[in-house]
Structures are given as C-alpha cells and as structure tokens.
TORLOLUM-448049 format. One line per field, with one value per residue (C-alpha): x, y, z. Coordinates in steps of 0.1 Angstrom, whole numbers, plus 5000, padded with zeros to 4 digits. Layout:
<gudrens>
east = X/...
north = Y/...
up = Z/...
</gudrens>
This chain:
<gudrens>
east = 1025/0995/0962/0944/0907/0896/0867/0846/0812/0785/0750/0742/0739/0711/0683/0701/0709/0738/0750/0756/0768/0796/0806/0812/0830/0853/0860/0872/0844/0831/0816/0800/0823/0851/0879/0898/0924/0926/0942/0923/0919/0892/0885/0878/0858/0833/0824/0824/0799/0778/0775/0783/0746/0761/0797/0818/0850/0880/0911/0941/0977/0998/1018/1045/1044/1051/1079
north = 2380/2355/2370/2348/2347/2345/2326/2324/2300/2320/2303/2268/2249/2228/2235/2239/2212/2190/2205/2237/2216/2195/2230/2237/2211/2214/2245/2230/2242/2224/2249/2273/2304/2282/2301/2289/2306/2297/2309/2334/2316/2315/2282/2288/2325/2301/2285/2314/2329/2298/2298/2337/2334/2313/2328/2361/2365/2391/2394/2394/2395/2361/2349/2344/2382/2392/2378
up = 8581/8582/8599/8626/8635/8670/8672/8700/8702/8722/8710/8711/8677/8695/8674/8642/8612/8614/8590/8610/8640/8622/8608/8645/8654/8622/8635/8670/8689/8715/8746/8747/8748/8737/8718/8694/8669/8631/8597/8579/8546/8527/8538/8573/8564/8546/8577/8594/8572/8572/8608/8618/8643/8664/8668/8674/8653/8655/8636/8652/8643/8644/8676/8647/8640/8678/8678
</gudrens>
C-alpha cells in the first residue's frame, strides 16, 4: 500500500538558482502545470520541501491499490 504524490509545477523556476531548477527537472517537470506522479519516500519529500514555492502536491492512493 505505497502512497503517491501528485505533483503539479505551477510557477516558473526562471529566476531561481540552478540548483532549484535541476531539482525540477529531477522531479520530471518540465511545463508549467505539468503533473507527474512519484513515490512518497523520503527522497522525493526532500525535494519537495526544497522547492514547495514553486509546486502544489497531494497525496493520493496507488493505481496498484485500486486494483
């Protein structure tokens, strides 16, 4: 029973370090209000936290639990 984030990229990381824009596009961002879906692990909440201005995130159950 593995929880997923939905991720969703709704400011620009224009502006911001490189730092924060490779963290974006570790994450598989790429648009702007791109979605992606990805394990919540501790892993991925780090990058989440370290770039949380630029994104929105909700949990949501598995597509392996739905089943």
């Amino acid at each position: 029973m593995a929880k997923m984030l939905r991720i969703t990229l709704v400011r620009s990381p224009i502006g911001y370090s490189i730092r924060q824009k490779r963290t974006v596009k570790a994450l598989g961002l790429r648009k702007l209000q791109q979605v992606v879906e990805r394990p919540d692990n501790p892993a991925v909440r780090g990058m989440v936290n370290r770039i949380s201005h630029l994104l929105r995130v909700e949990e949501v159950a598995s597509a392996d639990d739905a089943a």
